[in-house]
GUDRENRO-224479 format. One line per 4 residues: their letters; for each residue x, y, z of C-alpha. Coordinates in Angstrom, 1 decimal. Each point is the difference from the previous one (the first is absolute). Layout:
<sites>
a = X:Y:Z; ...
</sites>
This chain:
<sites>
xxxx = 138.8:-176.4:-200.8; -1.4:-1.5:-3.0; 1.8:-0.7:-3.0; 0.0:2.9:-3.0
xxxx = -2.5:-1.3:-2.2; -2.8:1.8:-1.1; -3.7:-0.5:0.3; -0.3:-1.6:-3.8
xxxx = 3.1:-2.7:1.1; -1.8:-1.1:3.2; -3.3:-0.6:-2.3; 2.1:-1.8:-2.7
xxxx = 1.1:-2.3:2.9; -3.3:-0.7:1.2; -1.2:-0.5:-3.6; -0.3:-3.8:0.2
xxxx = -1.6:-0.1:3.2; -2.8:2.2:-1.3; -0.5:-2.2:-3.5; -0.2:-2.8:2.5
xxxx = -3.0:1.9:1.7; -1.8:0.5:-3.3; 0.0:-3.6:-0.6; -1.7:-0.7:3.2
xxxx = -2.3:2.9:-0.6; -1.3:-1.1:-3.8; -3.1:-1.5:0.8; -1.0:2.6:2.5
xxxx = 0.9:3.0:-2.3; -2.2:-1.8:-2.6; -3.2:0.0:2.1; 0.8:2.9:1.8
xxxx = 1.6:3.1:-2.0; -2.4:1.1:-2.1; -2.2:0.8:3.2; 2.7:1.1:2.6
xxxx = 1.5:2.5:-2.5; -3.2:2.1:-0.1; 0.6:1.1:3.2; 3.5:1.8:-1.2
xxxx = -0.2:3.7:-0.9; 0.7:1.4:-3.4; 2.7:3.2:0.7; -3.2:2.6:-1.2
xxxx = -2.0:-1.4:2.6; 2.1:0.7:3.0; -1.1:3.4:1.5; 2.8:1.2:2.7
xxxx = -1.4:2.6:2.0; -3.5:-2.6:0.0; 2.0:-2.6:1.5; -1.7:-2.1:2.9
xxxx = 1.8:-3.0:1.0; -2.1:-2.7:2.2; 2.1:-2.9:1.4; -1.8:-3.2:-0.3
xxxx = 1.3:-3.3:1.9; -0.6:-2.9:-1.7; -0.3:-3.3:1.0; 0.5:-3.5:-2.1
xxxx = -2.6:-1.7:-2.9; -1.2:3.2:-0.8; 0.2:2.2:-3.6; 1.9:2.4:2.0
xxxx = 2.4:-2.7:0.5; 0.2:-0.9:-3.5; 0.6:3.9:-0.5; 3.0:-0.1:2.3
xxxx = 1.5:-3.4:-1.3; -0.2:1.9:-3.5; 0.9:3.4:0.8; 4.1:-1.7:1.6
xxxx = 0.3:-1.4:-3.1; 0.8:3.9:-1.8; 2.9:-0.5:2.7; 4.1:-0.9:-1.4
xxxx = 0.5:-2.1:2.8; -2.5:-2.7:0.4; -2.0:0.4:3.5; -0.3:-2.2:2.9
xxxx = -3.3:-1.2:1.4; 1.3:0.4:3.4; 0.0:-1.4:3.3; -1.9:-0.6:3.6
xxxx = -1.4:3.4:0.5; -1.1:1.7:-3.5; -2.2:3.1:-0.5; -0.7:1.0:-3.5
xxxx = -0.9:3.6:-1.4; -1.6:1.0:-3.2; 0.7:3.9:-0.5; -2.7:1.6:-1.6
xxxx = -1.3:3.5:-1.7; -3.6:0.3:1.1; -0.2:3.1:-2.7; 1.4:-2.2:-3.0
xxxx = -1.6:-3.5:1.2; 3.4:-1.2:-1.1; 3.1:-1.7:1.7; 3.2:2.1:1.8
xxxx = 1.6:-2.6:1.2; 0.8:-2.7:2.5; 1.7:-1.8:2.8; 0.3:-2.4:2.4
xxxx = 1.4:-0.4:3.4; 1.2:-3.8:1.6; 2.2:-1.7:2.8; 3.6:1.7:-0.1
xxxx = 3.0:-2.6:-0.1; 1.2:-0.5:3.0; 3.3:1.0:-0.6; 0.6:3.3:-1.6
xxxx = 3.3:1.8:1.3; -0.5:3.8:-1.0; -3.5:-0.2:1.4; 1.3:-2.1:3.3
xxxx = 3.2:2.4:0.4; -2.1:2.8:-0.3; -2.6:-0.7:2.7; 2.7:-1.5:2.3
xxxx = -1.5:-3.6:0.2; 1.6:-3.0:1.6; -1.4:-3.7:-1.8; -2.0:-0.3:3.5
xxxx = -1.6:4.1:-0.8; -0.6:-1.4:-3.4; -2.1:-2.5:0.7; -2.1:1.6:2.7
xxxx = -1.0:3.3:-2.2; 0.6:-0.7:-3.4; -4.2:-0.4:0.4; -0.1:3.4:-0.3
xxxx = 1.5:0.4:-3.4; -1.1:-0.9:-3.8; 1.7:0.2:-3.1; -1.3:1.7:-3.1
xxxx = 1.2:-2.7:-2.7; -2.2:1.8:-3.1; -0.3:3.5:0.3; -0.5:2.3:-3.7
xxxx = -1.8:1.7:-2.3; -1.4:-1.3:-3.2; -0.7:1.6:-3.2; -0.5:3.0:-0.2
xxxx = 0.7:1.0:3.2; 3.5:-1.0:0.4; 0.7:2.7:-2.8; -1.1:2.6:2.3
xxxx = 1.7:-1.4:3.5; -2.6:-2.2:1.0; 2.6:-2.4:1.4; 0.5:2.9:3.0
xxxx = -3.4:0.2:0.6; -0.6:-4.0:0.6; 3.2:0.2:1.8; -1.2:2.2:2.0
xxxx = -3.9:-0.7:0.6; 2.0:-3.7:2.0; 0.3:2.7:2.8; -3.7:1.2:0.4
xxxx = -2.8:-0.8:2.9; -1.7:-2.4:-2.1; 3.0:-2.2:-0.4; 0.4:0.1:3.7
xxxx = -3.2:-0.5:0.7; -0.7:-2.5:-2.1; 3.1:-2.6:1.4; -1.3:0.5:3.4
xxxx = -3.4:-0.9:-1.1; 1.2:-3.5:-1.4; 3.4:-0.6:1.8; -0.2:2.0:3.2
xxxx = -0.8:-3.0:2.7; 1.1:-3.2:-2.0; 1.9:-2.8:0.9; 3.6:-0.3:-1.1
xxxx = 0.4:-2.8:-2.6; 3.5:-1.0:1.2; 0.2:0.8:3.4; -3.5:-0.8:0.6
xxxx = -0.6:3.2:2.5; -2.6:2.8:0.2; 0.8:2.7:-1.9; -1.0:3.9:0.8
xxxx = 1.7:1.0:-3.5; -0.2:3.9:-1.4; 1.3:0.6:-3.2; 2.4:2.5:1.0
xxxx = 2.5:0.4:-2.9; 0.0:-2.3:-3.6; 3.4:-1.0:-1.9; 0.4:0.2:-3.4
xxxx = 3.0:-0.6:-2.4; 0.7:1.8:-3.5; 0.0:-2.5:-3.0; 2.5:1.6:-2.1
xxxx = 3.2:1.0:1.8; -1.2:3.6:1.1; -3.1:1.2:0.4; -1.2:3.3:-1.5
xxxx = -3.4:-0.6:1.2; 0.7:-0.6:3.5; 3.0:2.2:0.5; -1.2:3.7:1.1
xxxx = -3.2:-1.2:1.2; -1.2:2.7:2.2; -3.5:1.8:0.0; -0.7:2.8:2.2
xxxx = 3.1:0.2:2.3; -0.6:-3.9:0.5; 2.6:-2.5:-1.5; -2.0:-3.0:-1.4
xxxx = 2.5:-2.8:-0.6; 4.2:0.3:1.3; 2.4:-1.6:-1.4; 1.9:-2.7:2.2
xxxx = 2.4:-1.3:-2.3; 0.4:-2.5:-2.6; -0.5:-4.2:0.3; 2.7:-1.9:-0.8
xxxx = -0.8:-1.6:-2.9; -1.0:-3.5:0.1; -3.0:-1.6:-1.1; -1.3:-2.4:-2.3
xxxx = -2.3:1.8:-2.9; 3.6:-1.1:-2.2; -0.8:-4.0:0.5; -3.2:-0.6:-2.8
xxxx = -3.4:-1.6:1.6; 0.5:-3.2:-2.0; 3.9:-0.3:1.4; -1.6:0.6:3.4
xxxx = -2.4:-2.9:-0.4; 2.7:-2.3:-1.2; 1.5:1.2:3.4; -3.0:-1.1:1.8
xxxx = -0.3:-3.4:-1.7; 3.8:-0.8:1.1; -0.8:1.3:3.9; -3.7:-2.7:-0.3
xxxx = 2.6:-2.6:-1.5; 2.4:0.8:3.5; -2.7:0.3:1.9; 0.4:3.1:1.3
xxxx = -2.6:2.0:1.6; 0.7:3.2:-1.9; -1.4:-1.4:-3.3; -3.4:1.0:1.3
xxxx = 0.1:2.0:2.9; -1.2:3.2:-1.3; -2.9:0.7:2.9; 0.3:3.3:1.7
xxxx = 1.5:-1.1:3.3; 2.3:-2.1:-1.0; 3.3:2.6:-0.2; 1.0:2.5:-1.9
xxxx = 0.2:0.3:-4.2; -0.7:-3.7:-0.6; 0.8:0.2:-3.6; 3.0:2.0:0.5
xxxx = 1.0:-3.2:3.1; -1.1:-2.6:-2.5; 2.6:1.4:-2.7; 2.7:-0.1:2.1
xxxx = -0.6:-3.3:2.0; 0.1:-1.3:-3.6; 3.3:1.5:-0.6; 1.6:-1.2:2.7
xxxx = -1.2:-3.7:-0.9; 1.4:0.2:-3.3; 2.9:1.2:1.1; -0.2:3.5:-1.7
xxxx = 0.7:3.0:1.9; -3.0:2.2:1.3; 1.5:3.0:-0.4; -1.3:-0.3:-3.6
xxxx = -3.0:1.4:1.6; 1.3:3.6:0.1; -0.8:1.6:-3.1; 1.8:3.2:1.1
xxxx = -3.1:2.1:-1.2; -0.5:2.7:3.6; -3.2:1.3:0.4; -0.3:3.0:2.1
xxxx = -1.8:-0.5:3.4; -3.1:2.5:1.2; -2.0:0.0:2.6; -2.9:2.5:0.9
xxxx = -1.1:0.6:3.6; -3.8:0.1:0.3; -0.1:0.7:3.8; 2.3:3.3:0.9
xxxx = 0.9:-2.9:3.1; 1.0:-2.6:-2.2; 3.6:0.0:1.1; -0.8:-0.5:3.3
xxxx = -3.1:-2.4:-0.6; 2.9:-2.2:-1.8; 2.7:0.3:2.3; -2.7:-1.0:2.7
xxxx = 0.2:3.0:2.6; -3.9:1.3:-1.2; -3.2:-2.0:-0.9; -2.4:2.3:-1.3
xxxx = 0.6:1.2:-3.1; -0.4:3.6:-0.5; -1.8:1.1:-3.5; 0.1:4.1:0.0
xxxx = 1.4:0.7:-3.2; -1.9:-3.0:-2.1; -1.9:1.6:-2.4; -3.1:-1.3:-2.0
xxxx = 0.5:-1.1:-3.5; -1.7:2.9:-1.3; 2.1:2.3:1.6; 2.8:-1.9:-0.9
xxxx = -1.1:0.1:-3.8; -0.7:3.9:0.6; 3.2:1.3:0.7; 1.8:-3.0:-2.4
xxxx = -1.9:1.6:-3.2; 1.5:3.3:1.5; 3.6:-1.1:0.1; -0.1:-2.7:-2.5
xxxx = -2.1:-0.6:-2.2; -1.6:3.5:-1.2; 3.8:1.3:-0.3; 0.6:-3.3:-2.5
xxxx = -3.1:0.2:-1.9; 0.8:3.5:-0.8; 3.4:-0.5:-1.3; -0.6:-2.9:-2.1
xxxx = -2.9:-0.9:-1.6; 0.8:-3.7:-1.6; -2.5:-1.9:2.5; -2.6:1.6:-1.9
xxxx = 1.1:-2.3:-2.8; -0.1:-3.0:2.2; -2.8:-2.0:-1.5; -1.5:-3.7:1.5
xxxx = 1.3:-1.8:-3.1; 3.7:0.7:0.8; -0.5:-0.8:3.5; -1.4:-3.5:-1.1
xxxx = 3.0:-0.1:-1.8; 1.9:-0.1:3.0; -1.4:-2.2:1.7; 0.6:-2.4:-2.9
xxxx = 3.6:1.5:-0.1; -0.4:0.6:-3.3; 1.0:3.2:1.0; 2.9:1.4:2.9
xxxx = -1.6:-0.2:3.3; 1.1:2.9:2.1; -2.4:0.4:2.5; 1.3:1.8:3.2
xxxx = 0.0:-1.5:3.0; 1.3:-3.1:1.7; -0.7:-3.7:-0.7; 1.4:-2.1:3.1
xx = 3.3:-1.9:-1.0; 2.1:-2.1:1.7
</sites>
């Protein structure tokens, strides 16, 4: 269970982790913002019952890219870039011209109780099948969207045909990276973990009958987003200085969480304990099944993946402005005095960024 602290505590805790990202960001937010924000929505532009979301995947070196890379930045905790595997999604309103949202799905650690204990995996299950499973490590809604429960919609669009479709398209007959074997990989269910303690976003998330993301549980609270980037280089230095092959094995392959392995190697060698890397901060543990076989896929007793309640994003969208957003829009009308300047605002954090949705964490 996580600890009782509310949403505006875990963001004051991450609050030095996102100035950190800023800094990084300066010279790209100086060539890029004035450009990217354009394609932000004023409140008075958004038109509810008009709204007809496209899902665009988007690949590196491209303005979309930029887009994305700009867009995380509205979020408390700072975003990951990911691992092996990635497939990035912009969200948009084909009515408005203007941006709903995003996220992005990646490699799941390879250890995650809740999710293991759930499907029943052994280590030897694990790294047979967990090929057939991403993790959605941004998911949200920006400005003004999020006002209206945009954050469910995103949430919710991870489990459409054109998600599906898409992975099997790039990933479906690859060649695993780390055991080096043919891969026949459907993406039959996606993980996800809440940022801040409990999520209201993902919690409830049924359309139709059809639950989009269960909970599993909660992690158990280590990490490393607590130990700052230039401690964490210091660490690295000392692990060149020892010679030991964690100061730069970060390639995909090469195990899991490097950074996370790298911290506590250097622990160890200092003579500290490595239980400093539990910052006690639970995050709460989803997972939504694409295929209504996923279970089975996972657990290894079926191989074709069966997609008869997967809906299109459109539909999707339909019946998520029906439950969610239309209901929203109608009992509070502050999005429609959302303007772009405040959302540039937020991105500089000269305002409080409270964007719904999940950046990935440690």
């Amino acid at each position: 269970m996580p600890p009782s602290l509310d949403k505006d505590a875990y963001r004051e805790l991450h609050a030095p982790q996102r100035s950190e990202r800023l800094i990084q960001e300066q010279e790209f937010l100086a060539q890029k913002s004035k450009s990217l924000i354009e394609y932000f929505a004023n409140g008075n532009e958004i038109d509810v019952d008009r709204l007809n979301v496209r899902l665009e995947l988007i690949d590196q070196q491209c303005w979309q890219s930029d887009l994305f890379r700009f867009a995380s930045l509205l979020w408390s905790i700072p975003v990951s870039y990911g691992f092996g595997r990635r497939m990035r999604y912009l969200v948009w309103d084909e009515h408005s011209g203007k941006l709903v949202g995003l996220f992005a799905l990646g490699d799941p650690v390879f250890n995650l109780r809740a999710r293991d204990e759930w499907i029943g995996w052994s280590a030897e299950d694990r790294g047979k099948r967990l090929v057939h499973l991403l993790d959605g490590y941004v998911i949200g809604a920006v400005p003004p969207f999020n006002d209206i429960l945009g954050g469910k919609l995103v949430a919710a669009l991870m489990r459409t045909k054109e998600v599906a479709r898409d992975f099997r398209e790039r990933y479906g007959r690859t060649t695993g990276i780390i055991s080096g074997d043919a891969k026949n990989a459907h993406l039959v269910a996606i993980t996800t973990t809440s940022a801040l303690g409990r999520s209201s976003v993902y919690n409830r998330l049924r359309l139709a009958g059809v639950t989009y993301l269960r909970s599993l549980g909660f992690t158990s609270g280590f990490g490393h987003f607590h130990f700052p980037q230039a401690l964490f280089e210091d660490m690295r230095a000392y692990l060149k200085v020892r010679k030991h092959k964690y100061a730069d094995s970060h390639q995909y392959g090469d195990g899991p969480n490097w950074r996370l392995r790298t911290i506590r190697q250097a622990l160890r060698l200092l003579g500290m304990d490595p239980k400093l890397l539990r910052h006690g901060l639970s995050r709460e543990v989803f997972i939504s099944c694409l295929a209504d076989n996923a279970l089975e896929i996972l657990r290894g007793k079926r191989k074709r993946p069966k997609y008869d309640s997967l809906l299109s994003a459109s539909e999707v969208t339909a019946l998520a402005i029906k439950r969610w957003l239309k209901p929203r829009s109608e009992r509070n009308s502050a999005y429609r005095l959302v303007t772009r300047e405040g959302t540039m605002a937020r991105v500089l954090g000269q305002a409080p960024s409270a964007v719904s949705g999940r950046a990935a964490s440690a």
